[in-house]
Each structure stands twice: as C-alpha cells, then as structure tokens.
C-alpha positions, 0 to 999 in steps of 0.5 A, a space after each residue: 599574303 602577297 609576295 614581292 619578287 624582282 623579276 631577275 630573282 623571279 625568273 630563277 625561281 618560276 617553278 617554285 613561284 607557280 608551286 607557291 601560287 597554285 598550292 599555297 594560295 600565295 598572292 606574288 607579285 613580279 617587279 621590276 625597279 620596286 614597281 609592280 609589274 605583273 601578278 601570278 594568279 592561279 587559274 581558278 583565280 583566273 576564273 574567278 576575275 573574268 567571271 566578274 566582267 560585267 556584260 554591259 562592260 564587255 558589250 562596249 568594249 566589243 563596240 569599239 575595239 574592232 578594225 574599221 576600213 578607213 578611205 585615205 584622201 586622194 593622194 594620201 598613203 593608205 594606212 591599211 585600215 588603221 584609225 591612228 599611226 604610230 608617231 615617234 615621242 616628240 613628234 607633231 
C-alpha cells in the first residue's frame, strides 16, 4: 500500500513515517503541492534498487560523469574545468 503525505505533515510526523516504512512495509510517498516529490524506502529496499543497476549502465554513466580539464581561449576567463556555465533562465 502507498501512502501520500504532504511534506508539512510530513515533517511532524518523520519518526512514525520511517516506523510505518521499516515495520509496517508501507510505501510513502512526500508531496509537496499534490506531486510527488520524494519516497521513504527501507534499506533493505535500498538494497534491493541498487542491486538492480545494471553493469553495463553504470560502466557509461561512470564514462561520462567525471570532470575534465578544459583550456580557456586566449583571453577567455577559465572556468575552473567545468564543460558548461550556469547562465540565468532568459539569458542567451
């Protein structure tokens, strides 16, 4: 059984949200606006979940998530490596 909460009520009521989850094998579920925004799972789950990433899967993720040196152009400002900067919504 799944069990909604909104996180306001949800954070007054963590300690019997985790008891619900870890004895009672309950599924919960914290939203916040009537969307889903994050699931409680025991760590037996936890297990579970991970266990079943594949290893091909985590092979490319691994290839393309680590940090690269990057040279700046000549009389560019160095970005300290990263491939992308944060630009602020609307901007070009």
């Amino acid at each position: 059984m799944t069990y909604e909460i909104p996180v306001t009520q949800a954070r007054a009521e963590l300690a019997d949200l985790i008891n619900r989850v870890v004895y009672g094998g309950e599924r919960v579920v914290v939203t916040r606006h009537g969307k889903p925004l994050v699931a409680l799972v025991s760590a037996a789950d936890l297990d579970v979940l991970e266990g079943a990433a594949r290893p091909e899967e985590e092979r490319a993720v691994r290839s393309v998530s680590g940090f690269h040196s990057l040279d700046s152009a000549p009389g560019e400002q160095g970005h300290f490596g990263l491939a992308a900067r944060h630009r602020e919504p609307g901007a070009p």
